[in-house]
Backbone bond lengths (Angstrom), bond angles and torsions (degrees), N, CA, C in turn:
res aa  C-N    CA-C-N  psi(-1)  N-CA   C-N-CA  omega(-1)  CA-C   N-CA-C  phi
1 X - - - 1.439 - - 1.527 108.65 -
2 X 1.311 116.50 132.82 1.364 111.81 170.02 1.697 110.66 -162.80
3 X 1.098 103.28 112.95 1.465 125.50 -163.09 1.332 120.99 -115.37
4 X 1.587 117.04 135.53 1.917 116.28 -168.77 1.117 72.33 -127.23
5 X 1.736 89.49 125.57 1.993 102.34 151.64 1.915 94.21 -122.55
6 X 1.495 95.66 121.26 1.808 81.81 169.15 1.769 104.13 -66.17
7 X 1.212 105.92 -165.75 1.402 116.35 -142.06 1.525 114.10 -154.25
8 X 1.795 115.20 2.88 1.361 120.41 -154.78 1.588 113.81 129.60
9 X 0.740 117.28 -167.50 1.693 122.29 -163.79 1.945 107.73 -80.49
10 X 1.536 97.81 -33.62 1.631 118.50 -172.57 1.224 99.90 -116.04
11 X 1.174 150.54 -10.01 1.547 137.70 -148.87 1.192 90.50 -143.23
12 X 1.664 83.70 155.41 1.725 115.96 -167.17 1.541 118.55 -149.64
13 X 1.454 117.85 112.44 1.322 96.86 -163.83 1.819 105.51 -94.05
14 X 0.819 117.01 -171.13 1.807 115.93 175.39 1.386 107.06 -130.44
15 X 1.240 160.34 -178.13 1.158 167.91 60.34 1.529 131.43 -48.61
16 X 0.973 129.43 119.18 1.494 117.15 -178.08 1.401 129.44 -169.19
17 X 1.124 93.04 123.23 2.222 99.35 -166.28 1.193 112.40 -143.04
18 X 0.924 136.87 162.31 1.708 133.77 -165.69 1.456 121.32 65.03
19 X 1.172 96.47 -161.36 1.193 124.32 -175.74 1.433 130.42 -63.23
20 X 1.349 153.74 133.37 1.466 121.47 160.22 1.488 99.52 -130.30
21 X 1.614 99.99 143.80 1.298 109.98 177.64 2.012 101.94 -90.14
22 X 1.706 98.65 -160.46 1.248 96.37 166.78 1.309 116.82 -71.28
23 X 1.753 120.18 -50.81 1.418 122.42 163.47 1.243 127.79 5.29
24 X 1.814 92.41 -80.66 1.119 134.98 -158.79 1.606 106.36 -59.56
25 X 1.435 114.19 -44.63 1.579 125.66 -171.70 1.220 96.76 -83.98
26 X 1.036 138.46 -17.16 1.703 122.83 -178.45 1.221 98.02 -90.74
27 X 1.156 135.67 -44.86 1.654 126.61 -177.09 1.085 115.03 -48.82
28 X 1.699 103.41 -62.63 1.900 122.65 172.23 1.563 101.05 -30.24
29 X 1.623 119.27 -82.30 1.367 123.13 -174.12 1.401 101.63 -33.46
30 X 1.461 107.93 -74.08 1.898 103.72 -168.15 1.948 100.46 -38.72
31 X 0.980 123.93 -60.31 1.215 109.70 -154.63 1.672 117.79 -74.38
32 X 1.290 95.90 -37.63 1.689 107.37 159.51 1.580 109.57 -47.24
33 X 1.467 152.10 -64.68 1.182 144.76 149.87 1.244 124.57 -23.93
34 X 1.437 115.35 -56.67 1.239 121.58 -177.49 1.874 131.46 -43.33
35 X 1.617 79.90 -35.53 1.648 101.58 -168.78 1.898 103.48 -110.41
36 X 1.107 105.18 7.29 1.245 99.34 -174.79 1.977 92.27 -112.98
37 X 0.806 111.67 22.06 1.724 120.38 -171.89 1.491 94.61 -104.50
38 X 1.536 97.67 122.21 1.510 137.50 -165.19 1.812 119.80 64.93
39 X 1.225 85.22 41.71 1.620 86.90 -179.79 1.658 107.31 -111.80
40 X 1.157 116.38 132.79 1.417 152.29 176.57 1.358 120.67 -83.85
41 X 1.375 125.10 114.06 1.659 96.28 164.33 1.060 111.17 61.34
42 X 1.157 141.11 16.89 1.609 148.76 156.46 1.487 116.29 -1.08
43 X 1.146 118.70 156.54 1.701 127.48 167.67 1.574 92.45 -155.75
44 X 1.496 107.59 136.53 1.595 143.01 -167.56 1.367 109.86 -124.62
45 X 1.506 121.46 94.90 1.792 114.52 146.21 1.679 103.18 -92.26
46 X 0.889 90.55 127.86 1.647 118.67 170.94 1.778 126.48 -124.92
47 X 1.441 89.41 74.38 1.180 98.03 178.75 1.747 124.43 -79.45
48 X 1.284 107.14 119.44 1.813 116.60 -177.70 1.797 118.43 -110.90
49 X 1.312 98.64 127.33 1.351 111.20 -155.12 2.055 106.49 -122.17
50 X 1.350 105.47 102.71 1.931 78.30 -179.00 1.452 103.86 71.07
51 X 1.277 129.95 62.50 1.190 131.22 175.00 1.571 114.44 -74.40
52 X 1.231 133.38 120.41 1.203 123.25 -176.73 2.163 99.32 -118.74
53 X 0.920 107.82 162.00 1.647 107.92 175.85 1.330 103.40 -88.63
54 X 1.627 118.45 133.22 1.279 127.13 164.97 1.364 134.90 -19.67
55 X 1.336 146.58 159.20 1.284 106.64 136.92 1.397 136.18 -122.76
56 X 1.368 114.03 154.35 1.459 118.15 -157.29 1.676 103.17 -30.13
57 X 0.394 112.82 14.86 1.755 112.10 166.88 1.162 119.90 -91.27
58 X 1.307 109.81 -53.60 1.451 141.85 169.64 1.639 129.10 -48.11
59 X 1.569 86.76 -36.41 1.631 108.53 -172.23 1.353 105.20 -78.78
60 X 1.497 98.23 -42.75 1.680 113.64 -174.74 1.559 100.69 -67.21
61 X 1.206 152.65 -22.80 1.294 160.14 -137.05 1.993 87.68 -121.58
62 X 1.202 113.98 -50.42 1.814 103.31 178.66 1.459 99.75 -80.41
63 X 0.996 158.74 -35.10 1.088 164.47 118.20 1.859 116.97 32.92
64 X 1.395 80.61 -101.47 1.821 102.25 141.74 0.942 135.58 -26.79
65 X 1.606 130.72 -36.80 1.420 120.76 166.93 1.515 114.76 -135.32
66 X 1.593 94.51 39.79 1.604 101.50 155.58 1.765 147.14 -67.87
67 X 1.430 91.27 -5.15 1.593 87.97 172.48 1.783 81.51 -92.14
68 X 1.357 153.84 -42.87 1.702 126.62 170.16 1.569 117.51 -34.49
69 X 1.647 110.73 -46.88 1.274 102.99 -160.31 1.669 103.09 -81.20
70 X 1.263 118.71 -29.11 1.672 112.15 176.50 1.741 97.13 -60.90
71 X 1.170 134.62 -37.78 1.590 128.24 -177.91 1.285 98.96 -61.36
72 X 1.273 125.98 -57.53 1.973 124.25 170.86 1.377 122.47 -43.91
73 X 1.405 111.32 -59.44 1.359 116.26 165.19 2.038 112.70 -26.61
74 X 1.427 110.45 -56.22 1.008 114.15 179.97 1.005 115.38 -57.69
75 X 1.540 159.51 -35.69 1.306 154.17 -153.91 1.281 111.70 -75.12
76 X 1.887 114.66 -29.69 1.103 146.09 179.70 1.431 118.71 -52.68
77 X 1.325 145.00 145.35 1.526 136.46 120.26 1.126 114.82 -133.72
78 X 1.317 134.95 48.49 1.342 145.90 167.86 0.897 136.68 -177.99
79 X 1.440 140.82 79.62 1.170 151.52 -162.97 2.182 109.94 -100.11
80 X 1.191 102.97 127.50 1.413 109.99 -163.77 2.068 87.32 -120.25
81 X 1.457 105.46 117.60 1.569 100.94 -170.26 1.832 95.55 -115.68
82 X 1.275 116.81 108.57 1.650 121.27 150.39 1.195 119.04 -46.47
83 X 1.083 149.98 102.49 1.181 135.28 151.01 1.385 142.85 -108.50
84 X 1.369 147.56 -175.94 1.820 129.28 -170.13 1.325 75.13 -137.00
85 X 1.155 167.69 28.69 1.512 157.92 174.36 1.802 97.64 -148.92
86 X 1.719 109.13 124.49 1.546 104.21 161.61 1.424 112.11 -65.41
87 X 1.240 135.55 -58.93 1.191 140.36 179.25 2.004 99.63 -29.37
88 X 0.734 123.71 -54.00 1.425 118.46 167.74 1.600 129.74 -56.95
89 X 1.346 104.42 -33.48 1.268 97.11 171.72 1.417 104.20 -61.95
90 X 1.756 106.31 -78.41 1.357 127.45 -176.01 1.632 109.39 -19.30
91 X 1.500 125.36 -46.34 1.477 122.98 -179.31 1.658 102.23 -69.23
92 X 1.156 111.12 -35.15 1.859 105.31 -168.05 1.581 78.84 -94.80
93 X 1.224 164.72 -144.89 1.341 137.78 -114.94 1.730 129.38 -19.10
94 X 1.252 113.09 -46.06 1.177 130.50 140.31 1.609 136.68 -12.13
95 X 1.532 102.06 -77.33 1.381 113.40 164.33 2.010 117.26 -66.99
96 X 1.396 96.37 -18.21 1.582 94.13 167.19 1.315 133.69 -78.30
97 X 1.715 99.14 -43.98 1.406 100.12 150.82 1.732 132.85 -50.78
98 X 1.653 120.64 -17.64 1.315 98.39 -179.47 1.746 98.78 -108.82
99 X 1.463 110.03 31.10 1.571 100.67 178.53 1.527 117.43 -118.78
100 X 1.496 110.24 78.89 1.324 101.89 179.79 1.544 130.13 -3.28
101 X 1.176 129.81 117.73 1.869 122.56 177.75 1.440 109.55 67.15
102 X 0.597 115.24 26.25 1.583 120.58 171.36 1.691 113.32 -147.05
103 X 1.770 91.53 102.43 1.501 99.99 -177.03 1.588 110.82 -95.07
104 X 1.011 130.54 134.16 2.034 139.07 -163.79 1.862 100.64 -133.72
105 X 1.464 99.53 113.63 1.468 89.87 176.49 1.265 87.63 -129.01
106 X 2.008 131.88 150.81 1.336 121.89 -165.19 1.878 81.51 -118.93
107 X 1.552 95.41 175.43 1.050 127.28 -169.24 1.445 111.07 -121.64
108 X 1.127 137.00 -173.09 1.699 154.25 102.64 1.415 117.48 -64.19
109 X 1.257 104.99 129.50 1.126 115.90 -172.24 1.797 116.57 -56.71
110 X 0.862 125.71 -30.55 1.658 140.54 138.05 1.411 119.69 -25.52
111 X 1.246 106.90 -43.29 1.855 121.76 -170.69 2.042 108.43 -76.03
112 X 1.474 102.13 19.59 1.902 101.06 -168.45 1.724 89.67 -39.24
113 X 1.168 95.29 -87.10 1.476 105.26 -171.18 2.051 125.68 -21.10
114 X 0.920 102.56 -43.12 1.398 112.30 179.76 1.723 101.04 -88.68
115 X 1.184 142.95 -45.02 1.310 124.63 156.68 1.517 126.12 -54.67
116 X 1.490 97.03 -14.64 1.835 96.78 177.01 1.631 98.17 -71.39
117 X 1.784 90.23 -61.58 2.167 92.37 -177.26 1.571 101.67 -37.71
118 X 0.907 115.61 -72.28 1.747 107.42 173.80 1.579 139.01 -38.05
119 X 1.103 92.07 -31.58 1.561 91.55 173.73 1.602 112.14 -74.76
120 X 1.544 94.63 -32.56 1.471 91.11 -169.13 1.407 120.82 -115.38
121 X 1.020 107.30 27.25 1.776 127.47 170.04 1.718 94.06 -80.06
């Protein structure tokens, strides 16, 4: 499952648990782009639920339309990540640190409220 609801003029929320096939990641991407078009200064809840690893199908499919997703990345400067696994946070703090302008601090999935104050401080 992986679901974009924007969120406001800048914000974008995520949903996401399971599995993703190749299918599955090309839709996600298309629609993740889709809805993130004319956004500024971005703000990201990205909530992750039941994390399962892609599959190589999948990988190969983000892969592929990574010079789009580094243009997305940009719209961004704040990404607030829920997660039920540390190993997930720790990788998405991680990946924030190596993304110029794009600050990612993770949560517990418990913590909505305190990643909201954060997101939007």
């Amino acid at each position: 499952m992986f679901q974009v609801l924007p969120n406001g003029p800048n914000r974008i929320d995520i949903n996401f648990g399971g599995k993703l096939d190749s299918n599955d990641m090309k839709t996600a991407l298309d629609d993740l782009i889709q809805k993130s078009d004319g956004i500024e200064h971005g703000r990201m809840l990205y909530r992750i639920d039941d994390f399962k690893l892609p599959t190589l199908g999948a990988i190969a499919v983000e892969f592929s339309r990574l010079p789009k997703m580094l243009g997305l990345i940009g719209k961004f400067d704040r990404a607030a990540v829920l997660a039920d696994k540390e190993w997930v946070q720790k990788a998405s703090e991680i990946e924030g640190a190596l993304i110029p302008g794009l600050e990612i601090k993770a949560f517990d999935l418990d913590e909505t409220d305190e990643a909201e104050r954060w997101l939007n401080s």
